[in-house]
Backbone bond lengths (Angstrom), bond angles and torsions (degrees), N, CA, C in turn:
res aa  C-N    CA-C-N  psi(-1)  N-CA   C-N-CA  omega(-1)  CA-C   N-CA-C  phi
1 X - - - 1.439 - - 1.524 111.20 -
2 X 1.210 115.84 16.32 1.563 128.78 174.62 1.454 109.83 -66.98
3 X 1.428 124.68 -44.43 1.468 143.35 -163.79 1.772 104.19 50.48
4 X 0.822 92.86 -131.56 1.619 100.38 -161.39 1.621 116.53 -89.01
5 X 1.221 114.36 136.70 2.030 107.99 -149.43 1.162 81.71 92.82
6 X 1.227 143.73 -99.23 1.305 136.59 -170.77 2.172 94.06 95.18
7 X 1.030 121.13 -134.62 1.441 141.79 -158.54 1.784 91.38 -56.28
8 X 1.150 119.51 -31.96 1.573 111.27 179.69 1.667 125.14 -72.75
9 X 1.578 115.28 -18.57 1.314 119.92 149.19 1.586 119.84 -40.04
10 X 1.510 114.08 -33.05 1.655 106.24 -174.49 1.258 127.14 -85.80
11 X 0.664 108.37 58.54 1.674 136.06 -172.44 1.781 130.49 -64.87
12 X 1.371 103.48 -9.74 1.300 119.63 -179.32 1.252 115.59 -127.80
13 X 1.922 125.73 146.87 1.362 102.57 -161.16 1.745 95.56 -120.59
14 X 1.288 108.77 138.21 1.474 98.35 176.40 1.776 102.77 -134.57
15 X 1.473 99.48 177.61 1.637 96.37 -160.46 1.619 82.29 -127.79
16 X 1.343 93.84 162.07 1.844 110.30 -163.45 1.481 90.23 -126.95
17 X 1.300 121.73 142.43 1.221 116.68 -173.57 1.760 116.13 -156.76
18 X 0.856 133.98 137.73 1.417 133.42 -167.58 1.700 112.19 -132.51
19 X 1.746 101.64 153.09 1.648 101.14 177.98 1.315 138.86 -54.74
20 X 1.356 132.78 133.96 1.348 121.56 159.65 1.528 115.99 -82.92
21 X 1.150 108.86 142.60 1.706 109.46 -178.38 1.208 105.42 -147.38
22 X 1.295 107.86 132.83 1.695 122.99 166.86 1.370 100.53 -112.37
23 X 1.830 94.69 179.49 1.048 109.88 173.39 1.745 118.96 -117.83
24 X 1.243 133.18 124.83 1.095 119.21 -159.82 1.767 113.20 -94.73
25 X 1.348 132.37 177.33 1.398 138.18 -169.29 1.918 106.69 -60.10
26 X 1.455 112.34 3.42 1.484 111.77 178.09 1.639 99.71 -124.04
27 X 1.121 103.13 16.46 2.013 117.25 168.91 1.832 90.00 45.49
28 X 1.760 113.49 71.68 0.637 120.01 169.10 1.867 118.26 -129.25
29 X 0.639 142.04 178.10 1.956 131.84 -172.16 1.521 90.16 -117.94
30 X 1.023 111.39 128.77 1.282 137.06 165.00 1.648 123.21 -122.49
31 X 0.979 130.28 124.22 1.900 143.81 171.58 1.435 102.19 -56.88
32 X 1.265 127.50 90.98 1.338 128.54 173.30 1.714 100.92 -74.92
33 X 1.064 152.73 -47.35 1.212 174.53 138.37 1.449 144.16 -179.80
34 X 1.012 149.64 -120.41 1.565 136.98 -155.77 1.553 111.64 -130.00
35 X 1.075 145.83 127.67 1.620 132.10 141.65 1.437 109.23 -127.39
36 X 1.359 94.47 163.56 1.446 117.39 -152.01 1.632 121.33 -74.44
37 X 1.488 129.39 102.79 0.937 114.61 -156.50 1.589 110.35 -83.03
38 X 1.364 111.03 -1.25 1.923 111.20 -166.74 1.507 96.05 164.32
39 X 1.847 99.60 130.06 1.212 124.12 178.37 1.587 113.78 -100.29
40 X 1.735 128.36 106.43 1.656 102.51 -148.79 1.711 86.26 -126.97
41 X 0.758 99.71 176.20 1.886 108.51 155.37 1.322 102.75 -99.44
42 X 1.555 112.13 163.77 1.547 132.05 173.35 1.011 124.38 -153.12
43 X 1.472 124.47 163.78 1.388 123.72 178.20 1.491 91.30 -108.41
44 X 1.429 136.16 131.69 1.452 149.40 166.74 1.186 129.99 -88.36
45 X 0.974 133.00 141.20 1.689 131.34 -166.34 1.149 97.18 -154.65
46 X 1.670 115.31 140.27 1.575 112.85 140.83 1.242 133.71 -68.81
47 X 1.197 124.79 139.51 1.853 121.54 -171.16 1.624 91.29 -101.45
48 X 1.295 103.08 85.88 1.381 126.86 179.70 2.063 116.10 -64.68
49 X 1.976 103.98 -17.38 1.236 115.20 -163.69 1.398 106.49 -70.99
50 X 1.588 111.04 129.41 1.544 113.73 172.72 1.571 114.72 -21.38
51 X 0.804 109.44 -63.55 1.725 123.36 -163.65 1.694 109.06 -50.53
52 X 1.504 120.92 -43.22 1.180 129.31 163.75 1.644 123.21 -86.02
53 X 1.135 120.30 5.88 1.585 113.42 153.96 1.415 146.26 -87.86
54 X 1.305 87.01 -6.88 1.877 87.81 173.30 1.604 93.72 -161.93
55 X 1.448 120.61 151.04 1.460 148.61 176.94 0.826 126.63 -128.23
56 X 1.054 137.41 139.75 1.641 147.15 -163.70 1.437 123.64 -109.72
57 X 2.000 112.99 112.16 1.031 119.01 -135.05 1.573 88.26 -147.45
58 X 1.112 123.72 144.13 1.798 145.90 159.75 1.746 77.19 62.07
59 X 1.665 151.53 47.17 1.416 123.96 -161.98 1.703 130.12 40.55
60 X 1.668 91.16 33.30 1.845 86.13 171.85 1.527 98.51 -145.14
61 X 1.246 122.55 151.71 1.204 130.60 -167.45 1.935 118.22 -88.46
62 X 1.310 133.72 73.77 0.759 137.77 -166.03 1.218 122.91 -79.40
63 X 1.391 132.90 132.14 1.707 131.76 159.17 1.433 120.36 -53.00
64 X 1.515 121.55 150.45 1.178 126.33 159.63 1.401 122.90 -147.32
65 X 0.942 112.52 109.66 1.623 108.92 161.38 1.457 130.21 -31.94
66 X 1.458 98.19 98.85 1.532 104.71 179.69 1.514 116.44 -121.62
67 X 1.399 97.93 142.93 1.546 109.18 -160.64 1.356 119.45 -118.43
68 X 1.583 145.97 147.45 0.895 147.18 -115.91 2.049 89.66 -153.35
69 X 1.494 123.98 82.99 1.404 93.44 -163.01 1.976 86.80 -117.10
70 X 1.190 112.91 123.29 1.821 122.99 170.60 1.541 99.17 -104.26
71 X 2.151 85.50 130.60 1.628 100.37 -175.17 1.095 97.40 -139.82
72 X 1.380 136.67 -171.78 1.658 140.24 -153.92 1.364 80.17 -102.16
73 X 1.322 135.48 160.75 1.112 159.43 122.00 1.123 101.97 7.47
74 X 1.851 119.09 121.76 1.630 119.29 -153.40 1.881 81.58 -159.48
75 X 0.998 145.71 94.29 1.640 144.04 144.85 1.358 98.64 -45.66
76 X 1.417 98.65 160.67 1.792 112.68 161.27 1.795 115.40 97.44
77 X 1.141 110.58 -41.17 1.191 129.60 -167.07 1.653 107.31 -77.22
78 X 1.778 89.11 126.68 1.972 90.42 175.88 1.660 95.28 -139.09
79 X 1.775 94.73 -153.68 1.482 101.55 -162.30 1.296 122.57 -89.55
80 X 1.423 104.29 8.27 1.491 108.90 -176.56 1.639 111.47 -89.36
81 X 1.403 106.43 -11.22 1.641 116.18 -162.33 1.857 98.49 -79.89
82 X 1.341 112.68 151.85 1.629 90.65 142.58 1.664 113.20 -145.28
83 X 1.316 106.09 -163.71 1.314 114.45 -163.88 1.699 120.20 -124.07
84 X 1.615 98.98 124.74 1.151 93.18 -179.45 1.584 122.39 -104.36
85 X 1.378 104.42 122.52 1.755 96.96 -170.55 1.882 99.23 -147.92
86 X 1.258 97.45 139.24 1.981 115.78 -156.65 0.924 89.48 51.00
87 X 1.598 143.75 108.77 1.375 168.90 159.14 1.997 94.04 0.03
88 X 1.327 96.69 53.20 1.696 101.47 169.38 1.864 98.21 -145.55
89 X 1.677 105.53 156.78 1.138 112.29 -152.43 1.633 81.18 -108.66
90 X 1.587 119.49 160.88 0.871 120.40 173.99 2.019 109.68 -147.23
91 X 1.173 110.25 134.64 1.421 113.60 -174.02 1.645 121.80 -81.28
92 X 1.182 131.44 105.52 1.295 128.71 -168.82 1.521 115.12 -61.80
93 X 1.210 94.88 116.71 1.817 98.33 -179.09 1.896 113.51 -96.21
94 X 1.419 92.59 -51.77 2.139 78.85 162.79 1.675 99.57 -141.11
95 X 1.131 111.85 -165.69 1.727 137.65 171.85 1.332 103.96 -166.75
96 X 1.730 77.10 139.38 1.780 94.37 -159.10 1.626 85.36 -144.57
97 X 1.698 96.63 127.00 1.578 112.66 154.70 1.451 135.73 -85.33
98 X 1.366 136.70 85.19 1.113 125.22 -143.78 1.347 128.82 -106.96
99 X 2.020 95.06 -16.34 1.635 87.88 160.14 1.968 87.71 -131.97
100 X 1.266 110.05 95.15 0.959 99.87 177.86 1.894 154.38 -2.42
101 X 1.304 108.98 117.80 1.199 106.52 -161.75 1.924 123.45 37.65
102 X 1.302 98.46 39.52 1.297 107.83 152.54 1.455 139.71 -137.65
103 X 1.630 117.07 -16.23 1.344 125.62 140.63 1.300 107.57 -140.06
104 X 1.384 106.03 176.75 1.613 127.25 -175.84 1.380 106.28 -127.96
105 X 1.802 116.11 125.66 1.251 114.44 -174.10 1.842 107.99 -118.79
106 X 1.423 95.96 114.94 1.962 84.72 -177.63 1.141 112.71 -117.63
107 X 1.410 132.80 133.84 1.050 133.60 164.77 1.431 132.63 -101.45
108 X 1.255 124.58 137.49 1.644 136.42 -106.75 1.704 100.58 -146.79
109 X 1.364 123.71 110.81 1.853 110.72 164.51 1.853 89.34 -98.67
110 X 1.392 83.64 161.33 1.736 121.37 -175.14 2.435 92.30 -81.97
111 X 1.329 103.72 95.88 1.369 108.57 172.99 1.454 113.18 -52.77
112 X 1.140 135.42 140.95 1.314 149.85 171.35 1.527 110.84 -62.33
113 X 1.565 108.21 116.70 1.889 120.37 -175.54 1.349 110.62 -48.52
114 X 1.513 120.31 -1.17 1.676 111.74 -175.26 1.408 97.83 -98.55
């Protein structure tokens, strides 16, 4: 889904990153925190589509920044991971292969600073 330019669209670099979890002395899972599973380039987009701009939260209709990030062909990767790109975290909402084993397209909300 690169089209033409092809690999020179990816132009921005973001880092993919997933939980650490232990287990603590009550054999319970705990989020120790994050390391980095893959440093990639991307092509970035805003996900400008009604449906991904605002969500509905406490009964009020809120905005979110949703992001549009295309990378080369990447296995492994699901919805628990997220992504950090301009030193902001972002929550993976799907991944989609679209021309098979040749890029990976995920789309991403902007996580809340608390």
């Amino acid at each position: 889904m690169l089209g033409k330019g092809g690999i020179g669209k990816l132009d921005r670099q973001i880092t993919i990153q997933e939980e650490i979890s232990e287990t603590n002395t009550h054999n319970e899972t705990e989020i120790s925190g994050w390391q980095t599973v893959s440093e990639v380039w991307a092509k970035v987009k805003d996900d400008d589509s009604a449906a991904n701009r605002e969500y509905f939260i406490a009964q009020q209709i809120t905005p979110r920044r949703t992001l549009e990030f295309t990378i080369r062909y990447k296995a492994g990767l699901d919805e628990k991971m997220r992504i950090l790109f301009d030193e902001q975290y972002f929550g993976i909402v799907s991944i989609n292969f679209p021309d098979r084993r040749v890029t990976t397209v995920i789309k991403a909300y902007l996580l809340d600073e608390t």
